[in-house]
CHARMM internal coordinates of N, CA and C (Angstrom, degrees):
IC EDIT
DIST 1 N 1 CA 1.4610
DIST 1 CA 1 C 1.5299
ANGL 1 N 1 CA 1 C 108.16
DIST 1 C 2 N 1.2208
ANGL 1 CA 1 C 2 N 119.94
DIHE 1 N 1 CA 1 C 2 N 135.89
DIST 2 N 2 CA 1.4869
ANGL 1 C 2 N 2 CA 129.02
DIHE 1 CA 1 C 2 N 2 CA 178.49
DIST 2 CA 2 C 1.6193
ANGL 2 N 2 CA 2 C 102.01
DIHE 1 C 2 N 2 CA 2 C -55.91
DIST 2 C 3 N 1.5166
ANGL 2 CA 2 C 3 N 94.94
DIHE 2 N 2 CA 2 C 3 N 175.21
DIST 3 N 3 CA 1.4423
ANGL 2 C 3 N 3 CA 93.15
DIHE 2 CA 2 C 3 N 3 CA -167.04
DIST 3 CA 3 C 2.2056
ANGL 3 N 3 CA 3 C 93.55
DIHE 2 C 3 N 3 CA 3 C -94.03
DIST 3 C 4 N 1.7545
ANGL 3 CA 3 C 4 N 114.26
DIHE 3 N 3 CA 3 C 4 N -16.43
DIST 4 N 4 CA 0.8849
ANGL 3 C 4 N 4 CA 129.16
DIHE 3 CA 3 C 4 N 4 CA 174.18
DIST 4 CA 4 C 1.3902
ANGL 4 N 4 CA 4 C 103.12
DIHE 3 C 4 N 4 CA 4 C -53.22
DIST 4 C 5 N 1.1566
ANGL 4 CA 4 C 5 N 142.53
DIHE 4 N 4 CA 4 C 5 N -66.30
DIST 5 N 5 CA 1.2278
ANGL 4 C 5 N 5 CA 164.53
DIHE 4 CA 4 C 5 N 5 CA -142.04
DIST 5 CA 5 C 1.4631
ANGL 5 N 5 CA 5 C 104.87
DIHE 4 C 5 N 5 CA 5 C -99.34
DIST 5 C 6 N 1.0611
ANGL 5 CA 5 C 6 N 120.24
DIHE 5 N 5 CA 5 C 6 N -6.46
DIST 6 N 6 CA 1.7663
ANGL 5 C 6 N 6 CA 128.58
DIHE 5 CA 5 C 6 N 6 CA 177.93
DIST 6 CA 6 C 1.3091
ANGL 6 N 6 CA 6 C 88.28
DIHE 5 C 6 N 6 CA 6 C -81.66
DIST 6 C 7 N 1.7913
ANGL 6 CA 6 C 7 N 101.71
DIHE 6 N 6 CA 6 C 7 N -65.66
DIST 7 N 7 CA 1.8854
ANGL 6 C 7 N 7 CA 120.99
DIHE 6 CA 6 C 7 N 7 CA -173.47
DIST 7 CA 7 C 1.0209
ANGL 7 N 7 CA 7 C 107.55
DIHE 6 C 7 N 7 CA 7 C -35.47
DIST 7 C 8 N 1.6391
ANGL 7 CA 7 C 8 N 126.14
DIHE 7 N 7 CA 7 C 8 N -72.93
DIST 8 N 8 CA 1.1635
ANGL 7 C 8 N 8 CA 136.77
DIHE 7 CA 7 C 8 N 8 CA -179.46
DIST 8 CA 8 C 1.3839
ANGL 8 N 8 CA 8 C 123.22
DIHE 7 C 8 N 8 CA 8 C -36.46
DIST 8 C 9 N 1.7462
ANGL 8 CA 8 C 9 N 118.66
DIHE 8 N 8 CA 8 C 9 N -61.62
DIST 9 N 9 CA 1.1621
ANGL 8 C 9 N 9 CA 122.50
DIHE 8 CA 8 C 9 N 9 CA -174.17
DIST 9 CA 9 C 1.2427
ANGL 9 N 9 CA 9 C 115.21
DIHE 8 C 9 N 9 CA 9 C -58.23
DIST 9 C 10 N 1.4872
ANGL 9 CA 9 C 10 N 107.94
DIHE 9 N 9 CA 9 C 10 N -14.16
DIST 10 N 10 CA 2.2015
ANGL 9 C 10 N 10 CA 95.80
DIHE 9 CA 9 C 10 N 10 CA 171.74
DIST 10 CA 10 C 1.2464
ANGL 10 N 10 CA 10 C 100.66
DIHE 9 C 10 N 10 CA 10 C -104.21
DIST 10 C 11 N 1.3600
ANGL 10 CA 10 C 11 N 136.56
DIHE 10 N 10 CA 10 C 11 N 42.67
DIST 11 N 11 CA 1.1915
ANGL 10 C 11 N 11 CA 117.28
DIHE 10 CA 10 C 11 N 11 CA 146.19
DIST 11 CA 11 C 1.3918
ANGL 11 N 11 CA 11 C 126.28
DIHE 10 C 11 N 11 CA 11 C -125.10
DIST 11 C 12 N 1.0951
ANGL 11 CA 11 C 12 N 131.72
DIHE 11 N 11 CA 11 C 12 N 151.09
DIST 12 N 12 CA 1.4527
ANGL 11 C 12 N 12 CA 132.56
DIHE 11 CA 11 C 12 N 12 CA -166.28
DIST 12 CA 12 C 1.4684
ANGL 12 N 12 CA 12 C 101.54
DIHE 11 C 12 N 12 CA 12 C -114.55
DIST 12 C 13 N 1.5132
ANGL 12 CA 12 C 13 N 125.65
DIHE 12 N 12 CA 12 C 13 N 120.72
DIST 13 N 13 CA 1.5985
ANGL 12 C 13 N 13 CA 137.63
DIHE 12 CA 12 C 13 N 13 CA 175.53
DIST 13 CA 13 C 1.4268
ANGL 13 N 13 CA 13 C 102.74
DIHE 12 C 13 N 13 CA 13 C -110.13
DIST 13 C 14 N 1.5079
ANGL 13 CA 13 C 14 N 84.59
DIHE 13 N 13 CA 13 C 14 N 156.64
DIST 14 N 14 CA 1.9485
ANGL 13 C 14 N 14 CA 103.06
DIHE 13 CA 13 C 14 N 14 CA -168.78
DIST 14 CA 14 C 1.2023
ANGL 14 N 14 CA 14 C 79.51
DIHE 13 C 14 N 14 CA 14 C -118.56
DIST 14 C 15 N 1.2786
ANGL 14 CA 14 C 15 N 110.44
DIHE 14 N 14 CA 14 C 15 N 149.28
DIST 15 N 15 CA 1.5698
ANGL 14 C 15 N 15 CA 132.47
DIHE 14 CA 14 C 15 N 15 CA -178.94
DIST 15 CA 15 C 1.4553
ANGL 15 N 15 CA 15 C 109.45
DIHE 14 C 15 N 15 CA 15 C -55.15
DIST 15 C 16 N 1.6370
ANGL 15 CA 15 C 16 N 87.28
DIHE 15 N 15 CA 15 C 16 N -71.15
DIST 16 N 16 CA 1.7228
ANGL 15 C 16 N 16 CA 94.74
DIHE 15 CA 15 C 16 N 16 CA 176.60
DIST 16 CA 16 C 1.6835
ANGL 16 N 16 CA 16 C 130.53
DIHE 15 C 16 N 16 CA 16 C -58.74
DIST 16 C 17 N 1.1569
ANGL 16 CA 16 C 17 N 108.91
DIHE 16 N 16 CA 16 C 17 N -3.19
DIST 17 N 17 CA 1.6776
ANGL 16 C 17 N 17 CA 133.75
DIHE 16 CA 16 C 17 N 17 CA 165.29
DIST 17 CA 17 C 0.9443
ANGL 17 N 17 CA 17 C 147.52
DIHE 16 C 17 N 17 CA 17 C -135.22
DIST 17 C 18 N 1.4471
ANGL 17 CA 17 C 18 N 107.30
DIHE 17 N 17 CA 17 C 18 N 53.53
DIST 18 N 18 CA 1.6352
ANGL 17 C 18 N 18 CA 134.86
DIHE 17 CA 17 C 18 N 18 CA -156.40
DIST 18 CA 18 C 1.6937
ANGL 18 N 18 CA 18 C 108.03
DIHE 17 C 18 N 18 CA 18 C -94.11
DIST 18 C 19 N 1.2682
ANGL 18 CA 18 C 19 N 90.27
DIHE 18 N 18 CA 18 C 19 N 38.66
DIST 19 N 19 CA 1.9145
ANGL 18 C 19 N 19 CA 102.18
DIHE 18 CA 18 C 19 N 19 CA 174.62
DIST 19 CA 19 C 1.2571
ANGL 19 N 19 CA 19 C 103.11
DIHE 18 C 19 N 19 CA 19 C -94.50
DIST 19 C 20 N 1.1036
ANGL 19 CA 19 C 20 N 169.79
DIHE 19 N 19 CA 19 C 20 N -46.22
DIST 20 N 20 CA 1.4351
ANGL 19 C 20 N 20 CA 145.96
DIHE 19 CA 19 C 20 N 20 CA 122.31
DIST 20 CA 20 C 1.5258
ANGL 20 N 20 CA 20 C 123.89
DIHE 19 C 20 N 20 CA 20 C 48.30
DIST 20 C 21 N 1.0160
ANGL 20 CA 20 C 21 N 107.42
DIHE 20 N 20 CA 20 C 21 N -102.05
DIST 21 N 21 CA 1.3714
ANGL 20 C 21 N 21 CA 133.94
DIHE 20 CA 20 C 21 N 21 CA 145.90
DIST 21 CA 21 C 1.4422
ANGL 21 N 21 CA 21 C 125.44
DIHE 20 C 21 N 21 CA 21 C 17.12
DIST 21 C 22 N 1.2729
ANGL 21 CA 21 C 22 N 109.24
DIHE 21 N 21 CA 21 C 22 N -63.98
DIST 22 N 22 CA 1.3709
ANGL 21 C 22 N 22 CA 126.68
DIHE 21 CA 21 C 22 N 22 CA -173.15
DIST 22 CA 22 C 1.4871
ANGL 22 N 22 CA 22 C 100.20
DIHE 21 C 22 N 22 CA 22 C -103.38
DIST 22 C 23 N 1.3940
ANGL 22 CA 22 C 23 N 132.14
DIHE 22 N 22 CA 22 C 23 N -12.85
DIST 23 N 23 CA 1.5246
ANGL 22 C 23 N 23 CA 124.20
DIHE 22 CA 22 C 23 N 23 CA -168.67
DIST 23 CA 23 C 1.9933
ANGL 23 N 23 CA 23 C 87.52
DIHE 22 C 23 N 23 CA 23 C -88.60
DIST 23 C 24 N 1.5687
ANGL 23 CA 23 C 24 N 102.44
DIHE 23 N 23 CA 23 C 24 N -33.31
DIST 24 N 24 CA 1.4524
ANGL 23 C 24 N 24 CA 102.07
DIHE 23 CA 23 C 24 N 24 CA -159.14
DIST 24 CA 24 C 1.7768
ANGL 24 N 24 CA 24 C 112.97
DIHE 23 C 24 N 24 CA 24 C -82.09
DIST 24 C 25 N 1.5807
ANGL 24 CA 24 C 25 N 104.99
DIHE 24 N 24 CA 24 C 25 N -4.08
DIST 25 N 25 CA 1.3443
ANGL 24 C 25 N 25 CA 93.96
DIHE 24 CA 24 C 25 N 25 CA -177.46
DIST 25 CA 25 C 1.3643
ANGL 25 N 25 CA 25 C 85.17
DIHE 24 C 25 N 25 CA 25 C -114.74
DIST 25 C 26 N 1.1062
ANGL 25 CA 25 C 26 N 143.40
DIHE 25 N 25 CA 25 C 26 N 43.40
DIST 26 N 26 CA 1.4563
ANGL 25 C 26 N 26 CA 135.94
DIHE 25 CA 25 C 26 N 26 CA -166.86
DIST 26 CA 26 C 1.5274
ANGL 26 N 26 CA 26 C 57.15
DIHE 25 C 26 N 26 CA 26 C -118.89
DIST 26 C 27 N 1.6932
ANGL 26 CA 26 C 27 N 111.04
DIHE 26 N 26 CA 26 C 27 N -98.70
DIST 27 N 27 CA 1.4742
ANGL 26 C 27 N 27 CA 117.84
DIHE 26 CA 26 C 27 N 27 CA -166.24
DIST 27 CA 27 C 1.2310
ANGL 27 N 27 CA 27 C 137.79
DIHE 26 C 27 N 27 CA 27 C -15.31
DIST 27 C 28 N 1.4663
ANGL 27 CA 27 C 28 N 101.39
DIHE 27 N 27 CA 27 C 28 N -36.01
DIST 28 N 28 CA 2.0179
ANGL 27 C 28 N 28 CA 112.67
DIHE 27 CA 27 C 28 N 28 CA 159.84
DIST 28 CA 28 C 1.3975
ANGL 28 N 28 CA 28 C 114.36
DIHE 27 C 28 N 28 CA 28 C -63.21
DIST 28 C 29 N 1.5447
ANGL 28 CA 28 C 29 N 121.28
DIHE 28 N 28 CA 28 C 29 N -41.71
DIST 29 N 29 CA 1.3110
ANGL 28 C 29 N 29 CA 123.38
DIHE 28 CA 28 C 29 N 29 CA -161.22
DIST 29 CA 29 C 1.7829
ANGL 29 N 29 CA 29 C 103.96
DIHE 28 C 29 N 29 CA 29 C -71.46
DIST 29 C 30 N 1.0674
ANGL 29 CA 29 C 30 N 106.98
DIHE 29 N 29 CA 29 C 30 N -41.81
DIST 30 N 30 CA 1.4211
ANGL 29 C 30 N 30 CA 125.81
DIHE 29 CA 29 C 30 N 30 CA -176.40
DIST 30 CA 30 C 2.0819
ANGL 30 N 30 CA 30 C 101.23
DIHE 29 C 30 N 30 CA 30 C -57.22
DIST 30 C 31 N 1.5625
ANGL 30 CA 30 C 31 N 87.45
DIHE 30 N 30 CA 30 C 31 N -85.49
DIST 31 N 31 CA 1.5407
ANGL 30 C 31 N 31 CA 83.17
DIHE 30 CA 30 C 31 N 31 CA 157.22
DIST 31 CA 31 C 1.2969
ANGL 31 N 31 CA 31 C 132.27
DIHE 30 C 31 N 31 CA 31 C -10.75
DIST 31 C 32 N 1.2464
ANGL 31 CA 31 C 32 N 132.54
DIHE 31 N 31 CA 31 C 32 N -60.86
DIST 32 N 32 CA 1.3267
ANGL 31 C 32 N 32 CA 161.78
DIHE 31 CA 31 C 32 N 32 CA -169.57
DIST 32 CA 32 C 1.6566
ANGL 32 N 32 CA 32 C 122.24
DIHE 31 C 32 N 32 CA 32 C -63.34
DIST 32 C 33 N 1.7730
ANGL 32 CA 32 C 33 N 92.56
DIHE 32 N 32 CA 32 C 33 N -40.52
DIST 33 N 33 CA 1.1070
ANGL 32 C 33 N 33 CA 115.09
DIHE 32 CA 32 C 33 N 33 CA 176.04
DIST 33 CA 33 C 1.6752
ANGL 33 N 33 CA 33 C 116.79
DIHE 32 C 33 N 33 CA 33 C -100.84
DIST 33 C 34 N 1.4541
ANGL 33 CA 33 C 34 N 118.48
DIHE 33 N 33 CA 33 C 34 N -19.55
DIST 34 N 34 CA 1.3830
ANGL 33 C 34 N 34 CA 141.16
DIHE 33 CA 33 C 34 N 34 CA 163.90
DIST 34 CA 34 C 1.6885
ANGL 34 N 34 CA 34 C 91.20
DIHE 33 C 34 N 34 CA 34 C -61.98
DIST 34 C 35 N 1.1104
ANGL 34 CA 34 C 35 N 133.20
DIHE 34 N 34 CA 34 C 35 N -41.78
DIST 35 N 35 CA 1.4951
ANGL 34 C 35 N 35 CA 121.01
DIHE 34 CA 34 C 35 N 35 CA -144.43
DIST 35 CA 35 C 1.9844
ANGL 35 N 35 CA 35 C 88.26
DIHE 34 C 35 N 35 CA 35 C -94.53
DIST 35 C 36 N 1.1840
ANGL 35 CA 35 C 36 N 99.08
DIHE 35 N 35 CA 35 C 36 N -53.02
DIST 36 N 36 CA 1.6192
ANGL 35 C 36 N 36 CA 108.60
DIHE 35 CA 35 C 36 N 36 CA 175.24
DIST 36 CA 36 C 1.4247
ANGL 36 N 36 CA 36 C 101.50
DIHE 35 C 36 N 36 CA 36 C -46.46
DIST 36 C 37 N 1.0966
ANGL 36 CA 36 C 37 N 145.19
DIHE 36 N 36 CA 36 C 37 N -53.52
DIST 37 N 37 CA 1.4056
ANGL 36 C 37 N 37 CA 154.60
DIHE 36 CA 36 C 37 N 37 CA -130.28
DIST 37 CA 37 C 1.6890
ANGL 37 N 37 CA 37 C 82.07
DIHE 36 C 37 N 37 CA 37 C -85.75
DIST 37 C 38 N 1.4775
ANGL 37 CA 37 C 38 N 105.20
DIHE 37 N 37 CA 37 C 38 N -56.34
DIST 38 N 38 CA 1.6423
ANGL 37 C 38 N 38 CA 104.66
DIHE 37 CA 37 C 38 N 38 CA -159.39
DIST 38 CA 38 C 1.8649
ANGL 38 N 38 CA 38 C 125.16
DIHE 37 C 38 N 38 CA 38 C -98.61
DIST 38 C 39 N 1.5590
ANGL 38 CA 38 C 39 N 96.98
DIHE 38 N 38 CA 38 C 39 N 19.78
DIST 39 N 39 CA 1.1194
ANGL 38 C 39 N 39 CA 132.32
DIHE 38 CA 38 C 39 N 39 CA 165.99
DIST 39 CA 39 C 1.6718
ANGL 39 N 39 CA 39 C 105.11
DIHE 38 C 39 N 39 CA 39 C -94.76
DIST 39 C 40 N 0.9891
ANGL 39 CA 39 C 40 N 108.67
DIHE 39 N 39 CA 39 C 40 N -59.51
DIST 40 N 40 CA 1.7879
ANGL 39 C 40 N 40 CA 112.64
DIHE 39 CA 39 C 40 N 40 CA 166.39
DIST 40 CA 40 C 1.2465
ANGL 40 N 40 CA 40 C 122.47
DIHE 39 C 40 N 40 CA 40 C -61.99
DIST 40 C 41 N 1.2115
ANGL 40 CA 40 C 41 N 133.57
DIHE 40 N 40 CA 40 C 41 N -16.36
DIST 41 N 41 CA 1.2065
ANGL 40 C 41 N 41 CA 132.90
DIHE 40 CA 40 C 41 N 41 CA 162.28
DIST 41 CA 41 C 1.6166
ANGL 41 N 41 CA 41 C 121.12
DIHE 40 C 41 N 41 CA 41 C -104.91
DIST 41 C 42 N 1.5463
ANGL 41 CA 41 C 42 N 117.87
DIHE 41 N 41 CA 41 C 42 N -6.24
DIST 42 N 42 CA 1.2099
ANGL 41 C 42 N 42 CA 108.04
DIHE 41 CA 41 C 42 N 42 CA 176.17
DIST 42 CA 42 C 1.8733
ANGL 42 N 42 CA 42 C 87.53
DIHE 41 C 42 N 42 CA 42 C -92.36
DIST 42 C 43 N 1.0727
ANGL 42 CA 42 C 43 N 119.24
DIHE 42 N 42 CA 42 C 43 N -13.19
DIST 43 N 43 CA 1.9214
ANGL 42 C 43 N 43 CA 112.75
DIHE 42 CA 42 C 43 N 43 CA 173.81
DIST 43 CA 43 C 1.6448
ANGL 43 N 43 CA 43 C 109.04
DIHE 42 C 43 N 43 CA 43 C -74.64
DIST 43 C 44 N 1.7060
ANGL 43 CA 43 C 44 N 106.73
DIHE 43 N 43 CA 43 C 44 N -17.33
DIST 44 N 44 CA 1.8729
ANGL 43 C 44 N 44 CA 96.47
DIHE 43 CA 43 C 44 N 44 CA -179.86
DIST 44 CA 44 C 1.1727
ANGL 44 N 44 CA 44 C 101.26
DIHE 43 C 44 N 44 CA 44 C -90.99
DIST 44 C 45 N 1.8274
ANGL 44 CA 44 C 45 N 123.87
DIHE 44 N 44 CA 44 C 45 N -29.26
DIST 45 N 45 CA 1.4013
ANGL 44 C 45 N 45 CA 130.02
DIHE 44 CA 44 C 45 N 45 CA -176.50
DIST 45 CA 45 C 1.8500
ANGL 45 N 45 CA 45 C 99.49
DIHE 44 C 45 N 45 CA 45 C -49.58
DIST 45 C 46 N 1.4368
ANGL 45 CA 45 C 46 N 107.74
DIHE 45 N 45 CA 45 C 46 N -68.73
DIST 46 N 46 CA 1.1602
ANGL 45 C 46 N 46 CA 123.47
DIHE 45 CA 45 C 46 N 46 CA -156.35
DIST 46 CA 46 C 2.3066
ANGL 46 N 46 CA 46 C 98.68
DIHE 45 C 46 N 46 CA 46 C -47.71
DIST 46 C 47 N 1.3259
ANGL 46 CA 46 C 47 N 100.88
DIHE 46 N 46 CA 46 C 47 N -37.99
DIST 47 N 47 CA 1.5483
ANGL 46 C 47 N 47 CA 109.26
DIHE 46 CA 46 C 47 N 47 CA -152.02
DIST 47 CA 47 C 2.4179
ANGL 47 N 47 CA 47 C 77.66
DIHE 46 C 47 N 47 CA 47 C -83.05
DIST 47 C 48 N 0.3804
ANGL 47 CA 47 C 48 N 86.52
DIHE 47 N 47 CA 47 C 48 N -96.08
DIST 48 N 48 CA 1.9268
ANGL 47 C 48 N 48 CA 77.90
DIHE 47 CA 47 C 48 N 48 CA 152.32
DIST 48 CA 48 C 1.2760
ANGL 48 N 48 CA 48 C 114.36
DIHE 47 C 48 N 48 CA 48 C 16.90
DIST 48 C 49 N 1.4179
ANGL 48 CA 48 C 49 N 101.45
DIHE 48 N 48 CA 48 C 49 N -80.36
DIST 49 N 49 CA 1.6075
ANGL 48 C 49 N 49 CA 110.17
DIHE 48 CA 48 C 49 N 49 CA -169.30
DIST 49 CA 49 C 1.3955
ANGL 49 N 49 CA 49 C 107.87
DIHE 48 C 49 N 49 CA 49 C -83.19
DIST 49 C 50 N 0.8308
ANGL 49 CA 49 C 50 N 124.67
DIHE 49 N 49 CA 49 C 50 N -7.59
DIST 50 N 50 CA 1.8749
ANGL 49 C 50 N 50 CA 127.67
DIHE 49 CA 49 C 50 N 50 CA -168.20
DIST 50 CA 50 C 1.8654
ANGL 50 N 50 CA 50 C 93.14
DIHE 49 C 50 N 50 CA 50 C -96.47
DIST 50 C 51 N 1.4191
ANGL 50 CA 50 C 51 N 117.96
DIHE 50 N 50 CA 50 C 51 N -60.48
DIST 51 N 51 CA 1.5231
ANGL 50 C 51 N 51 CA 117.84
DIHE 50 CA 50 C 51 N 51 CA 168.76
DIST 51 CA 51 C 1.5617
ANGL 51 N 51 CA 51 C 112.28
DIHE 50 C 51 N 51 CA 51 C -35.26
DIST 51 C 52 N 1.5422
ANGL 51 CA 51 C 52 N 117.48
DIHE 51 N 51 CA 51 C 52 N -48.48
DIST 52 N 52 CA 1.1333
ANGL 51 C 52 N 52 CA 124.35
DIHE 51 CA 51 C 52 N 52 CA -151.95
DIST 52 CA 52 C 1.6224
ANGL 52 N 52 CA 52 C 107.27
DIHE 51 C 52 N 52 CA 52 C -76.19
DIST 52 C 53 N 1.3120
ANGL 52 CA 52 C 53 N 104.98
DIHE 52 N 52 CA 52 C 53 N -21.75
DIST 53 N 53 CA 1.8470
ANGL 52 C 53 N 53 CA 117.71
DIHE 52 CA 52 C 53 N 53 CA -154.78
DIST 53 CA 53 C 2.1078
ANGL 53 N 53 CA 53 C 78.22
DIHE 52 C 53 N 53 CA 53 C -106.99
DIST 53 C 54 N 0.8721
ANGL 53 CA 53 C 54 N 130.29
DIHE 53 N 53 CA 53 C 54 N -28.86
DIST 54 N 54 CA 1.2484
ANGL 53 C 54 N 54 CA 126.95
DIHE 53 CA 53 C 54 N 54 CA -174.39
DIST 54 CA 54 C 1.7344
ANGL 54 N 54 CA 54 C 101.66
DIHE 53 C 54 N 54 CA 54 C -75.37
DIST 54 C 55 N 1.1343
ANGL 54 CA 54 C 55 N 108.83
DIHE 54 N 54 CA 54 C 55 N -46.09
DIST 55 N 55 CA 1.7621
ANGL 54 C 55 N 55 CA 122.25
DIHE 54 CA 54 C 55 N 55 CA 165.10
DIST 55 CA 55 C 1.4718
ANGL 55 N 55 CA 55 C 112.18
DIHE 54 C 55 N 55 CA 55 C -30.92
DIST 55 C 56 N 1.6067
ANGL 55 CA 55 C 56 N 98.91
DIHE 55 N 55 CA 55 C 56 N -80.77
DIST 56 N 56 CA 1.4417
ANGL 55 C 56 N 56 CA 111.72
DIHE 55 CA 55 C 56 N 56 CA -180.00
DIST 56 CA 56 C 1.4171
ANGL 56 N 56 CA 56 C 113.23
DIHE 55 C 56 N 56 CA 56 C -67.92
DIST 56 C 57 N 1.1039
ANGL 56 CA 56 C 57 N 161.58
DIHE 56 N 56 CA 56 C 57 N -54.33
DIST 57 N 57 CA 1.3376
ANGL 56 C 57 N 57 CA 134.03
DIHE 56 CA 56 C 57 N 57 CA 121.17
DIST 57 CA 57 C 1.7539
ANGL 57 N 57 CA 57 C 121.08
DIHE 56 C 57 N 57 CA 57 C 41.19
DIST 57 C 58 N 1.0003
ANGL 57 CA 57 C 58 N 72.50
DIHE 57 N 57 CA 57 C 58 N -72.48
DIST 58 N 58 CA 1.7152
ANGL 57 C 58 N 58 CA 81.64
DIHE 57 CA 57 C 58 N 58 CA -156.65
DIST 58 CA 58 C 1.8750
ANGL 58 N 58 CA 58 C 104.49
DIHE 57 C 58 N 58 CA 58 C -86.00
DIST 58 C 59 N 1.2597
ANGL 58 CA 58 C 59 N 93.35
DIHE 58 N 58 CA 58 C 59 N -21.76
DIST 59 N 59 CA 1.4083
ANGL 58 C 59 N 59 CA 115.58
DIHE 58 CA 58 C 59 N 59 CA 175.68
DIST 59 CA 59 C 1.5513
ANGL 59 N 59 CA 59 C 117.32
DIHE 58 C 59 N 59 CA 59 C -72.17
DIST 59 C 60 N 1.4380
ANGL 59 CA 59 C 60 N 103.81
DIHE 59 N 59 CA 59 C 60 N -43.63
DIST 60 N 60 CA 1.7406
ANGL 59 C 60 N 60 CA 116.94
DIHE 59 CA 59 C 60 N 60 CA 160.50
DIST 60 CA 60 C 1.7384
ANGL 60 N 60 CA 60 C 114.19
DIHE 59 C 60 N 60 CA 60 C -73.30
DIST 60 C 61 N 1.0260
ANGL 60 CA 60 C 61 N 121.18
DIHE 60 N 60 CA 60 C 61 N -1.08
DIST 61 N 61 CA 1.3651
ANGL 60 C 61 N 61 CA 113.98
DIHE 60 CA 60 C 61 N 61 CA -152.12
DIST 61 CA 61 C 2.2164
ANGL 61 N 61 CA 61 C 79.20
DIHE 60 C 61 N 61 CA 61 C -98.36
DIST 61 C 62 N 1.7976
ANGL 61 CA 61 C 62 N 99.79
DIHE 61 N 61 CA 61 C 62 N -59.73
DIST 62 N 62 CA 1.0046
ANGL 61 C 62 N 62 CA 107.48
DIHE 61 CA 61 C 62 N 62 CA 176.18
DIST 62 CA 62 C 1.9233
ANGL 62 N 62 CA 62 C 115.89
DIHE 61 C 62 N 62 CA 62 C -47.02
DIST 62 C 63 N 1.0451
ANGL 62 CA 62 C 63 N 99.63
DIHE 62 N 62 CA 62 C 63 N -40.40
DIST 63 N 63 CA 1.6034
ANGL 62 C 63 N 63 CA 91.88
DIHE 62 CA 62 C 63 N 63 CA -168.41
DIST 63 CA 63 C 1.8001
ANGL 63 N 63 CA 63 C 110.73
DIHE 62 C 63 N 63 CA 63 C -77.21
DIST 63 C 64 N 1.2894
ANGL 63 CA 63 C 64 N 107.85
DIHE 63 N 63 CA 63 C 64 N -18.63
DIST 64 N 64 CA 1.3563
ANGL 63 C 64 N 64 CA 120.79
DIHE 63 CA 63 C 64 N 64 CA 173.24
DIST 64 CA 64 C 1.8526
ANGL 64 N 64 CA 64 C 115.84
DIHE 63 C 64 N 64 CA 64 C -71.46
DIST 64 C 65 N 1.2907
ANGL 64 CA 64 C 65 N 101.46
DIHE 64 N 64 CA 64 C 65 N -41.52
DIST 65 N 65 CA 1.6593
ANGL 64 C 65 N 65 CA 120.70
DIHE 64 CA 64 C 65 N 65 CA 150.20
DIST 65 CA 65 C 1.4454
ANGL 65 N 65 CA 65 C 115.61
DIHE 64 C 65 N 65 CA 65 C -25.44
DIST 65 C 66 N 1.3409
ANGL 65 CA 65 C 66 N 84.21
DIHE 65 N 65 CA 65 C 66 N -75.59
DIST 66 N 66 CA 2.0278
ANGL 65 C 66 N 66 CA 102.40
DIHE 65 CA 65 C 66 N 66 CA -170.30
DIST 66 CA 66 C 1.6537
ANGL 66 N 66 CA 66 C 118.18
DIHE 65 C 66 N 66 CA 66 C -59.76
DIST 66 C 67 N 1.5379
ANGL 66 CA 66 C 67 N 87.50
DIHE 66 N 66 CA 66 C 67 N -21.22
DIST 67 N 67 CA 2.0967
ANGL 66 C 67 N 67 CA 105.59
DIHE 66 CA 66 C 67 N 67 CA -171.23
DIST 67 CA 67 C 1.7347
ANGL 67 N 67 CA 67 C 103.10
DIHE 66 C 67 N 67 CA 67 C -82.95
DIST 67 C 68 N 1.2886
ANGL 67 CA 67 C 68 N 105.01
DIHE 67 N 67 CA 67 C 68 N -18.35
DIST 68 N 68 CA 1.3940
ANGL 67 C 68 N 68 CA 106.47
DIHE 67 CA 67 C 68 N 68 CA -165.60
DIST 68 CA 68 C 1.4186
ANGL 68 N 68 CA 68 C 117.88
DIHE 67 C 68 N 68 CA 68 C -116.51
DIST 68 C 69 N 1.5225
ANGL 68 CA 68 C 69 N 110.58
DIHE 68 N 68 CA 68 C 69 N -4.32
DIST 69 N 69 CA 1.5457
ANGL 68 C 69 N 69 CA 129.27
DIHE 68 CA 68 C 69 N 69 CA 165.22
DIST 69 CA 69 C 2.0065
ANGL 69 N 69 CA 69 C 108.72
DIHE 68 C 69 N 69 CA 69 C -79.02
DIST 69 C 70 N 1.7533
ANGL 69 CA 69 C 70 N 90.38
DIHE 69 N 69 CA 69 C 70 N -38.54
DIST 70 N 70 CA 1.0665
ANGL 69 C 70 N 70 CA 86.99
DIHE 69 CA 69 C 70 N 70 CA -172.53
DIST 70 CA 70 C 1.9560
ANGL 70 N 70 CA 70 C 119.72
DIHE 69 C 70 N 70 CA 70 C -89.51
DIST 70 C 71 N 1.3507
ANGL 70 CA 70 C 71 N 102.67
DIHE 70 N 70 CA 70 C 71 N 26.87
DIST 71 N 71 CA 1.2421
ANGL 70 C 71 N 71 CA 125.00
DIHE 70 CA 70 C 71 N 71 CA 165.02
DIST 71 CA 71 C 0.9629
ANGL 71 N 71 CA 71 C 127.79
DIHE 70 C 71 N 71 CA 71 C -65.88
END
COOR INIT
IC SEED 1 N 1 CA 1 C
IC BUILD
């Protein structure tokens, strides 16, 4: 069962006040797009942190150089 249809199925609408409805798939859509949003940014985080550790890396490699010349 969708996760729409989970939402939906616990709620009970009155004919004459079927405003519900539209507030609750607004709130999914958003959701939906909140979840996408932070899927795409935990993929720039990740591409981020991998550059960053490749940096220092290479940055320790050099300073380990300089520690061992000066031996």
């Amino acid at each position: 069962m969708s996760q729409l249809k989970k939402v939906m199925s616990g709620l009970i609408f009155n004919k004459s006040r079927n405003k519900s409805f539209p507030k609750v798939y607004k709130s999914f859509l958003r959701k939906g797009q909140l979840e996408k949003g932070y899927k795409e940014m935990a993929s720039l985080n990740l591409s981020l942190a991998r550059t960053c550790i490749e940096a220092d890396n290479d940055a320790l490699s050099v300073c380990e150089e300089k520690l061992t010349e000066c031996e």
